[in-house]
N, C-alpha and C positions, 0 to 999 in steps of 0.2 A: 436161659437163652433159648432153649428149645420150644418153653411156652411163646416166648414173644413170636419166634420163626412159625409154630402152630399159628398164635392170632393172626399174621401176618397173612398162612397160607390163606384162612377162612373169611375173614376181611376180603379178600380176592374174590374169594366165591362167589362170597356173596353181592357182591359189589358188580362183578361179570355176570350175573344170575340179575341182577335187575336192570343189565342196560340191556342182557338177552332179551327180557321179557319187553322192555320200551321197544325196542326194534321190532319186534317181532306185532307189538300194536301198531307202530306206524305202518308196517308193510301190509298189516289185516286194513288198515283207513285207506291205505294208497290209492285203491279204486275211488274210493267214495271225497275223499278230499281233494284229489288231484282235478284239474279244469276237464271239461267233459269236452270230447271231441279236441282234442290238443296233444300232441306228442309230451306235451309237459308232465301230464298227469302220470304214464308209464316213468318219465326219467326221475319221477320224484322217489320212485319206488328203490333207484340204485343204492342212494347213500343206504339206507337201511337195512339192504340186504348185506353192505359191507362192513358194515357197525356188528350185525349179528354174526356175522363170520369172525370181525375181531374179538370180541366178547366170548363167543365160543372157545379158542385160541388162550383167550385169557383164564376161563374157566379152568382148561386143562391144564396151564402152567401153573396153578394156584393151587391144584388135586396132585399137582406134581411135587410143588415146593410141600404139603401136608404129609405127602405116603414116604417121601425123603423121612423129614423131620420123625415122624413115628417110626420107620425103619432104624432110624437113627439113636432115638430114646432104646429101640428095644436092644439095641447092640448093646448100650450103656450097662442097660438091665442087667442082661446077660456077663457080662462082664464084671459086674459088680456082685453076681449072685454067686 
């Protein structure tokens, strides 16, 4: 149970580690894709700075459910030793 709760945590990670990194491409294009001369082009840049804020969020709830889970295993250890 504790591996599955481990995969679980790092499956997160990394899952939150690559919609960081999409976000953080959109927001680097935002300049250059957005229409020139148009308020457009800055509000495109919103969603992605709040996508990389929730993925960030998400990152550390997943490093959270991980350091639990081994916290967890090492009581067991301990316990059984």
């Amino acid at each position: 149970m504790i591996n599955n709760t481990l995969g679980i945590g790092i499956q997160g990670i990394q899952e939150g580690m690559a919609g960081m990194e999409n976000a953080a491409r959109k927001i680097a294009r935002g300049g250059v894709d957005g229409p020139q001369g148009t308020a457009d082009g800055a509000g495109s840049l919103v969603e992605p700075m709040v996508q990389l804020n929730l993925y960030e969020r998400s990152v550390e709830a997943s490093a959270q459910v991980v350091k639990t889970a081994d916290e967890t295993l090492g009581t067991l250890l301990d316990i059984m030793a």
